[in-house]
C-alpha positions as CSV (number, residue, x, y, z in Angstrom):
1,X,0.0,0.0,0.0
2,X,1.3,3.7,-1.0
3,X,2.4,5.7,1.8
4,X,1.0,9.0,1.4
5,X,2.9,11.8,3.3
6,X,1.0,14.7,4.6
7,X,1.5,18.5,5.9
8,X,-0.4,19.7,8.3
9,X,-1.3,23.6,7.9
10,X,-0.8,24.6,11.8
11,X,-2.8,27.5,10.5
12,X,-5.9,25.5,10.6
13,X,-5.1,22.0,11.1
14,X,-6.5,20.9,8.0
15,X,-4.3,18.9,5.3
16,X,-2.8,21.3,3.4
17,X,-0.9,19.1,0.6
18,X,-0.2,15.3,0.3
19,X,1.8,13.5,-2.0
20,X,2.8,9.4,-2.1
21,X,6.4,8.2,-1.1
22,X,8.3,7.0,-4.0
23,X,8.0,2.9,-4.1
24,X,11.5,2.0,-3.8
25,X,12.2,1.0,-7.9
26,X,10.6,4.5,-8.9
27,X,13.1,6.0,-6.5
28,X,16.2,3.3,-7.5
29,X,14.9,4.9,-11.2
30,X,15.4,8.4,-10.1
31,X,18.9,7.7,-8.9
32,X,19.9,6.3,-12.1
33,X,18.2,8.8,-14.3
34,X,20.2,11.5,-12.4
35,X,23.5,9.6,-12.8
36,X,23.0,9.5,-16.7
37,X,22.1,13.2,-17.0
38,X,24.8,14.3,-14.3
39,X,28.1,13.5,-16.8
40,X,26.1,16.0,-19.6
41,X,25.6,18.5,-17.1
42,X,29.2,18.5,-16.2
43,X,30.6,18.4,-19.7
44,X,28.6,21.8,-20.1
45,X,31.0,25.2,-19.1
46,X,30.8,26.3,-16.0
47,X,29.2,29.7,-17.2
48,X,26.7,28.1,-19.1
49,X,25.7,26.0,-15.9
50,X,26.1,28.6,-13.5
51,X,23.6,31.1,-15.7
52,X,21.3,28.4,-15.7
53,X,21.1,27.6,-12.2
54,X,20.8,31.7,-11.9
55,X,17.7,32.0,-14.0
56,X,16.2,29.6,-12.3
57,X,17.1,31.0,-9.5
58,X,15.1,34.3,-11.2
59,X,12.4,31.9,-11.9
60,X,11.6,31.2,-8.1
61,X,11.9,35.1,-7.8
62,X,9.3,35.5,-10.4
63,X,6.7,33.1,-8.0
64,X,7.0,35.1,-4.8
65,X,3.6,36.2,-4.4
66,X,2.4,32.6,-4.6
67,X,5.6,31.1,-2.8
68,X,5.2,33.4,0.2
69,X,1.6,32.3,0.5
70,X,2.1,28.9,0.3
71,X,5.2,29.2,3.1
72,X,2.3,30.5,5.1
73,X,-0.1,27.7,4.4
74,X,3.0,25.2,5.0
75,X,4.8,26.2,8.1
76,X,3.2,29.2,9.7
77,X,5.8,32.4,8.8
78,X,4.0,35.8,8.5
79,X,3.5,36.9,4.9
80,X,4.6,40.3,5.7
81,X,8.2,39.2,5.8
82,X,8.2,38.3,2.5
83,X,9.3,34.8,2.2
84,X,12.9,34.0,1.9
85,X,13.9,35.6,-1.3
86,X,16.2,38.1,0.5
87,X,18.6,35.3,2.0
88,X,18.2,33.4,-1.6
89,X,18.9,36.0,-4.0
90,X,22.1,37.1,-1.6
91,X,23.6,33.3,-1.4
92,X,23.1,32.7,-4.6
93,X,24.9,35.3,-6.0
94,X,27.5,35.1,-3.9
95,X,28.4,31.4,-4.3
96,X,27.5,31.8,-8.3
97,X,30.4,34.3,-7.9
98,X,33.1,32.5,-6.5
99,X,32.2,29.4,-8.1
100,X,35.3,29.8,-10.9
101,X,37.5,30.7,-7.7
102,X,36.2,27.9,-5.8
103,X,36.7,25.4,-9.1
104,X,40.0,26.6,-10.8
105,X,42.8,23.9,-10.5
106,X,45.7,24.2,-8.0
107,X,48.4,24.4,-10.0
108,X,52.2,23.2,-8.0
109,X,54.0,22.9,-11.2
110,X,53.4,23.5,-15.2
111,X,56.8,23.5,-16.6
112,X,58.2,21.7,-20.1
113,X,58.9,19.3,-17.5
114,X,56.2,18.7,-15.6
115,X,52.2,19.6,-14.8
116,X,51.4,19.2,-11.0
117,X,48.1,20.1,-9.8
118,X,45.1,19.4,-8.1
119,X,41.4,19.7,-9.9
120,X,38.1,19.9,-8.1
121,X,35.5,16.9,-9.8
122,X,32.3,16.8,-8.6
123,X,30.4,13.8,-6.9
124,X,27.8,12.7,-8.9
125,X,24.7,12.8,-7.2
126,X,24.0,15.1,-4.4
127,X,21.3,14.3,-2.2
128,X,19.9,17.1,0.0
129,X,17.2,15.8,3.0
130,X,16.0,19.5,3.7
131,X,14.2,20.8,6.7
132,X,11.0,23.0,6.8
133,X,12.0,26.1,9.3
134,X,13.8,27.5,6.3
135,X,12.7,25.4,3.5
136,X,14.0,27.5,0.4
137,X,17.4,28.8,2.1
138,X,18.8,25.7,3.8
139,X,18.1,24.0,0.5
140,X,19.7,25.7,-2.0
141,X,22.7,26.5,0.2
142,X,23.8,23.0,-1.2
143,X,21.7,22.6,-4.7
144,X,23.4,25.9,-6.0
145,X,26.9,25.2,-4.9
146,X,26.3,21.2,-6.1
147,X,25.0,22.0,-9.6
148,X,27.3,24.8,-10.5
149,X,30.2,22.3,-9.9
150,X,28.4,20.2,-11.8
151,X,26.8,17.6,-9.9
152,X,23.2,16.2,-10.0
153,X,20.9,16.8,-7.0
154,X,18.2,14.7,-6.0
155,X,16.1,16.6,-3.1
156,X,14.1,15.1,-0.5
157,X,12.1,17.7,1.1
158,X,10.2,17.7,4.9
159,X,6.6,16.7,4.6
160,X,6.0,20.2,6.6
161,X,7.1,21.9,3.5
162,X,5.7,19.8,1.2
163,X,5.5,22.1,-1.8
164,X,8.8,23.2,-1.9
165,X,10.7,21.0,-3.5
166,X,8.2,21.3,-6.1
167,X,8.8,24.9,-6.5
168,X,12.5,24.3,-6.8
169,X,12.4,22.2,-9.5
170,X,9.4,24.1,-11.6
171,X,12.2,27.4,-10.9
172,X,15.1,25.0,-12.2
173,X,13.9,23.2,-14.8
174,X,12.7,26.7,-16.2
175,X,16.1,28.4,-16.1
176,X,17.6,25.4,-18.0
177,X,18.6,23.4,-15.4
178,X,17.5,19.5,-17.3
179,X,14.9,17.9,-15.5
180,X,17.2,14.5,-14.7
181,X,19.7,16.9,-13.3
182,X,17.5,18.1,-10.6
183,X,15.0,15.9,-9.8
184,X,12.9,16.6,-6.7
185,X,11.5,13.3,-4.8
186,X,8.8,12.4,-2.0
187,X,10.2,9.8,0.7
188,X,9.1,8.3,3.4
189,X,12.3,7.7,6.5
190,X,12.4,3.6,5.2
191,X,13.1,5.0,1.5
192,X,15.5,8.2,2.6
193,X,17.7,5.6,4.4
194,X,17.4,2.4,2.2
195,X,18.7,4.9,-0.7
196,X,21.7,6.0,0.9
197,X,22.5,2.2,2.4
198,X,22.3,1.7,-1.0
199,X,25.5,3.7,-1.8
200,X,23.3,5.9,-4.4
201,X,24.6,8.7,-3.8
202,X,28.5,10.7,-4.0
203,X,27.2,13.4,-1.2
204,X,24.4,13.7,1.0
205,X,23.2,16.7,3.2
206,X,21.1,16.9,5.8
207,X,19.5,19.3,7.7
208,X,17.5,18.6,10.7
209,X,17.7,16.7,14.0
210,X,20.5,15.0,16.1
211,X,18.2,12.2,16.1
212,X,17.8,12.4,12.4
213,X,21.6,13.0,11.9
214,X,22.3,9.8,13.5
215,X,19.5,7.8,11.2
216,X,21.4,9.7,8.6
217,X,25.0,8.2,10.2
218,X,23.7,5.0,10.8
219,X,22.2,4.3,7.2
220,X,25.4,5.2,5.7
221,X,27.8,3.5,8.0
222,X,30.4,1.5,5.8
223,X,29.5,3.0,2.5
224,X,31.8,5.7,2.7
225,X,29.7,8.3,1.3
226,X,30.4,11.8,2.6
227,X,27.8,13.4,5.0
228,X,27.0,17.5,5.8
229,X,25.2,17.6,8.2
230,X,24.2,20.5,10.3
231,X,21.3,19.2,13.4
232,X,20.5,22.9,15.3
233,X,22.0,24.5,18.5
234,X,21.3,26.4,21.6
235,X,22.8,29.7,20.3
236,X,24.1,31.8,23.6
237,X,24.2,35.8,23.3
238,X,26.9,37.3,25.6
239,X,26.2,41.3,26.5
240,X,29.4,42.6,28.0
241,X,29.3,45.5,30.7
242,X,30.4,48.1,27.7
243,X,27.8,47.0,25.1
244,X,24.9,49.3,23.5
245,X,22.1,47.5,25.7
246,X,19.5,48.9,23.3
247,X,20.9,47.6,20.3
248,X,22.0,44.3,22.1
249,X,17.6,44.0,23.0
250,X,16.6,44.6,19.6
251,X,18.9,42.1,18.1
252,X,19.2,39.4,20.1
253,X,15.1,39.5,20.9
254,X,14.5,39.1,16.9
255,X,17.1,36.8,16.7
256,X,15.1,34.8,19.9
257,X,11.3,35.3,18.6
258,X,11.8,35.7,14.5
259,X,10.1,32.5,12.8
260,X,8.5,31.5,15.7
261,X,12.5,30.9,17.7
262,X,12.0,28.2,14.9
263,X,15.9,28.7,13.9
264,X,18.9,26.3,14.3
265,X,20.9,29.7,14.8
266,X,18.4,31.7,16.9
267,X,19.1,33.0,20.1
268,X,17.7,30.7,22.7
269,X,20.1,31.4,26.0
270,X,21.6,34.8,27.2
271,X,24.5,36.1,29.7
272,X,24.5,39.1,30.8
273,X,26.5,41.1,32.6
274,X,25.4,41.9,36.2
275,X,25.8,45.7,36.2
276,X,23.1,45.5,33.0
277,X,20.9,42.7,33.4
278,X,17.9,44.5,35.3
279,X,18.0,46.9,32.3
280,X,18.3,44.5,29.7
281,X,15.5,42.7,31.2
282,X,13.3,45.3,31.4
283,X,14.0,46.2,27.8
284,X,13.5,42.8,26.1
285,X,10.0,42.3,28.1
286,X,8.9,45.3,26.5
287,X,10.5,44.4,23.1
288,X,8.8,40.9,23.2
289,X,5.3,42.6,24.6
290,X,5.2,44.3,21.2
291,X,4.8,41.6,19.4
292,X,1.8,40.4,17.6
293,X,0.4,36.5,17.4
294,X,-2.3,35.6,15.4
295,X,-2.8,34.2,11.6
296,X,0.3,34.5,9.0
297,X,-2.0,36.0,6.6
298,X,-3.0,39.2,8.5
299,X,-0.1,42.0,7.4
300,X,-0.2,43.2,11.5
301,X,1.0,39.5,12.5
302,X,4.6,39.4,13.5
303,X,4.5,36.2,15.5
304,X,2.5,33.0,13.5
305,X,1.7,29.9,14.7
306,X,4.5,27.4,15.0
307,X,5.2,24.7,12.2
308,X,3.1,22.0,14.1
309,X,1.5,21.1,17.3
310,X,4.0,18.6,18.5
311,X,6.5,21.4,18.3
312,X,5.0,23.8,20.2
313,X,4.4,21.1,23.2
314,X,8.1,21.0,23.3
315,X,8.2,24.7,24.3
316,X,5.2,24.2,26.4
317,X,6.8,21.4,28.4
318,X,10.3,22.8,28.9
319,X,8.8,26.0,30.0
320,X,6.4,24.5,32.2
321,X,9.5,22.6,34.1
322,X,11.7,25.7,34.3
323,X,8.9,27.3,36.3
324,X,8.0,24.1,38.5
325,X,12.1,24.3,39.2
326,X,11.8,27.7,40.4
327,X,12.1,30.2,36.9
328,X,10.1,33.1,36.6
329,X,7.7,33.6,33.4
330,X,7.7,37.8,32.6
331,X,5.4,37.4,29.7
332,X,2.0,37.1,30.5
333,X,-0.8,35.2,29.2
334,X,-3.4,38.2,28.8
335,X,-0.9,39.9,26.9
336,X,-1.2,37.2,24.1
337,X,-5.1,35.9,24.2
338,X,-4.4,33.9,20.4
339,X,-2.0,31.3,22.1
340,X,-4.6,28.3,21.8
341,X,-2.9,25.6,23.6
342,X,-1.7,24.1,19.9
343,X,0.3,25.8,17.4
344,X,-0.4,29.3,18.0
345,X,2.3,29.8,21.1
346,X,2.9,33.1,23.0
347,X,6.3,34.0,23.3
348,X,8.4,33.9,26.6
349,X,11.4,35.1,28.7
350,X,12.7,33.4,31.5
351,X,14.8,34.6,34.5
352,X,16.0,32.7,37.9
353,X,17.2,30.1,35.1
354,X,19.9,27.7,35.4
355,X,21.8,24.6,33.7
356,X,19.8,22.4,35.5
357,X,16.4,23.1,33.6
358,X,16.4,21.9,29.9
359,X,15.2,25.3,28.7
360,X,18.6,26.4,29.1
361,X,20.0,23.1,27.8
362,X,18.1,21.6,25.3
363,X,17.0,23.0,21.4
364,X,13.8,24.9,22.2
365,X,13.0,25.7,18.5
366,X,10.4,28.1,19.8
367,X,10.0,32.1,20.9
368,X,11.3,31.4,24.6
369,X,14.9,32.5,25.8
370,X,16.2,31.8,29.2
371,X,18.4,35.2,30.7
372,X,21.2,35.1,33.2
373,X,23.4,37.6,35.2
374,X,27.2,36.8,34.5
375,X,29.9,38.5,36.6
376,X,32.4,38.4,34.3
377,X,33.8,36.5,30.7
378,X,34.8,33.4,32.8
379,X,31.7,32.8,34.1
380,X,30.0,33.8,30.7
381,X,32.4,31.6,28.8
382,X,31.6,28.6,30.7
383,X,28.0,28.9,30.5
384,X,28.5,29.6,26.4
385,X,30.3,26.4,26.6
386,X,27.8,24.2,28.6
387,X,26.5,23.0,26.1
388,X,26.2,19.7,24.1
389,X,25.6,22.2,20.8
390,X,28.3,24.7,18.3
391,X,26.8,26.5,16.1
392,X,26.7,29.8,16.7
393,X,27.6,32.6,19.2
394,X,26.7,36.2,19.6
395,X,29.2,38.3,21.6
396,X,28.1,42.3,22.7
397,X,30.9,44.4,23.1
398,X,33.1,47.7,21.6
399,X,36.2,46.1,22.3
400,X,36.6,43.7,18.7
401,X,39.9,42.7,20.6
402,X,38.2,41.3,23.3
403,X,35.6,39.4,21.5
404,X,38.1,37.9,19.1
405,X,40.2,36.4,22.1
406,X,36.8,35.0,23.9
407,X,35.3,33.3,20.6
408,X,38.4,31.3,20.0
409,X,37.7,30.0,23.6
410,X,33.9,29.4,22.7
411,X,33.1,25.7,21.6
412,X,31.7,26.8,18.1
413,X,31.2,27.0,14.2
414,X,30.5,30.8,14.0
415,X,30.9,33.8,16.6
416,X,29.2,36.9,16.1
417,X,30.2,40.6,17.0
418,X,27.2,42.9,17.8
419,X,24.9,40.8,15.3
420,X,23.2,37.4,15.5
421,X,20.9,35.3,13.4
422,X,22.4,35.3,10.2
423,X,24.2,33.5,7.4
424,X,27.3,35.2,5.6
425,X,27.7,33.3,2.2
426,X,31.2,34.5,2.3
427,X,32.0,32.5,5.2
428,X,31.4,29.2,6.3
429,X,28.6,27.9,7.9
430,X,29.6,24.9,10.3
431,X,29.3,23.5,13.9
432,X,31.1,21.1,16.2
433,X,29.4,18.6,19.0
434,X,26.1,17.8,18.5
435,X,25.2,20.3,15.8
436,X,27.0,18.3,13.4
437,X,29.8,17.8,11.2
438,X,30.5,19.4,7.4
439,X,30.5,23.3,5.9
440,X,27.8,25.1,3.7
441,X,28.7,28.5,2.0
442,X,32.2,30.0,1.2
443,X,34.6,28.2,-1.3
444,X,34.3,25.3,1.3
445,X,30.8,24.9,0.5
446,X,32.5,24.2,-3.2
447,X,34.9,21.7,-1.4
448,X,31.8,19.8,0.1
449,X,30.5,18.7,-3.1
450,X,33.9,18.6,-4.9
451,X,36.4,16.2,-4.8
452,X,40.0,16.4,-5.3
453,X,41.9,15.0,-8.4
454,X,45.6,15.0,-8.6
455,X,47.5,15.3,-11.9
456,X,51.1,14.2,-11.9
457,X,52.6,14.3,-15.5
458,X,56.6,14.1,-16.5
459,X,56.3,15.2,-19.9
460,X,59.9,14.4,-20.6
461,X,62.9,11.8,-19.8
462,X,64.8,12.8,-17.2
């Protein structure tokens, strides 16, 4: 029997979109489809395949209105920010950019003697497993780096965000990109895994989960295919006794309560010094107080439901035992009558939190932060580092000095000066522990779905 997978609107609990999982021979098909087209697709110039992947990247730009409304439908994010097409357009160019950079040989030697050097060949097949809190951005972080260099990609998108691999490939396919070249697929967790036991693919990405990471892991053990994969955080935020407390709120709050806290990078712990932290307090209840909750579609909402139900329960629960253990809630209920008790969740910020309370601990994925008093950057650096998560950090300072010297002692991929939240193409975008392994973005994103290709030749005898 067909296995039909489902998203759940959490704006109205109805079925928003189903499509059936792929039976295992029409996926196996897909796989080998892609590696036929994927040596074409490589013979091609790289400016030929870059300006397809960029019109197609124009193509998605040209189906905002209705992409922006079916993000809505899909996984709860306001319409009035607009989708994702900022953070798309941005990558996208930047990687297109650097993608002959990225790809030009290493040359050691090219004498009448001798040519040495090192070319980048792509993988094959790239398969990308993408999540739903970002759906468009954390995919093509990987598709536009992966076809440039010449690679297929086979996508496998979150049931939550049904639609958007869809999307992708209407946008591709109409910017030139060949249909076998990028393929987009429905799978169940049985298919995703039996596909990459089965050594089909030269790369696979994932996005998501520890607990999906090591499904991920454990499918692939022994088949030596290479893995990115980036599974969330529990972001710290570190205001410093000289830092601009007003522009420290305002940052760090969005970077807390933007998309619902539903953000692998988002804010979800803060340290702050003592001689500020009344103040800081004070300020972020009134920034959070200002927000809005209520239906994605209504241009005065600022706040939407979360993606699903079971989600927000995990914020429900770990705020609910912070409490019990002694936290203080500073948000109150009347202040946010929409929360219903299922997707549509009221924001929070705790105080009288400590290490021993999973909100401080654990990935919330929701609009709650935990806030502390630190005495000084020992104490704040040992918090930052309690942690079984390293992706990002967000130090608040004027000394640059200062924050340089305390993020090479932070356990981390990226550390932030006076900023948080974000994604710099030019850099790249990795973590250590539990958040994973692998880099998206810079010329290592290139490197990712590259390999190396040494070239010894004596062109003469000796």
């Amino acid at each position: 029997m067909t296995r039909m997978i489902q998203c759940i609107s959490p704006v109205d609990g109805r079925v928003y979109a189903e499509r059936p999982a792929l039976a295992p021979e029409a996926a196996d098909a897909a796989v080998a489809r892609a590696r036929a087209a994927q040596r074409g697709w490589a013979a091609r110039p790289l400016d030929e395949r870059r300006r397809r992947v960029l019109d197609g990247i124009a193509a998605l730009n040209a189906m905002k209105d209705r992409v922006v409304e079916e993000l809505a439908w899909q996984m709860g994010r306001p319409t009035r920010y607009g989708g994702e097409f900022g953070g798309i357009n941005e990558r996208a160019s930047y990687m297109a950019g650097i993608a002959e950079e990225a790809l030009k040989p290493l040359v050691a030697e090219d004498s009448d003697r001798f040519t040495r050097m090192i070319e980048r060949d792509p993988v094959g097949v790239v398969f990308v497993i993408a999540p739903w809190n970002y759906p468009y951005l954390t995919a093509l972080n990987t598709i536009v780096p992966a076809l440039i260099a010449g690679n297929a990609v086979i996508l496998k998108h979150a049931s939550q965000t049904l639609l958007v691999g869809e999307r992708l490939a209407e946008a591709l396919h109409a910017g030139g990109v060949p249909e076998d070249v990028f393929q987009n697929i429905v799978l169940d967790h049985a298919g995703t895994e039996r596909l990459i036991a089965n050594r089909s693919f030269g790369f696979v990405n994932f996005t998501g989960s520890v607990a999906g990471g090591q499904a991920i892991e454990r499918a692939a053990a022994g088949t030596f295919t290479p893995l990115g994969l980036e599974l969330g955080g529990k972001d710290p935020g570190y205001v410093m006794e000289d830092a601009d407390i007003d522009w420290a709120v305002d940052v760090l709050m969005d970077g807390a309560m933007y998309n619902a806290g539903q953000c692998c990078c988002g804010i979800e712990r803060i340290y702050v010094h003592r001689r500020h932290f009344d103040d800081f307090v004070e300020k972020s209840v009134k920034w959070v107080n200002a927000l809005r909750l209520g239906n994605p579609f209504d241009p005065e909402t600022t706040l939407g439901p979360m993606a699903n139900v079971r989600f927000a329960r995990v914020v429900r629960e770990q705020v609910a035992e912070a409490v019990a253990a002694g936290a203080k809630p500073l948000i109150e209920r009347q202040n946010f009558p929409q929360d219903d008790g299922g997707a549509y969740l009221m924001p929070q910020i705790l105080v009288n939190v400590d290490h021993s309370m999973r909100v401080m601990r654990e990935e919330s994925f929701g609009p709650v932060v935990g806030i502390m008093p630190v005495a000084d950057d020992e104490e704040a650096l040992r918090l930052m580092n309690d942690s079984p998560y390293g992706l990002t950090a967000s130090l608040w300072t004027a000394d640059p000095e200062r924050a340089l010297a305390l993020g090479r002692r932070i356990e981390t991929g990226t550390v932030f000066l006076n900023r948080a939240d974000y994604v710099d193409p030019a850099v790249c975008w990795t973590g250590c522990k539990d958040t994973g392994r692998g880099g998206a973005m810079s010329i290592l994103g290139y490197h990712a779905v590259t390999r190396p290709r040494s070239y010894h030749f004596r062109k003469v005898k000796p």
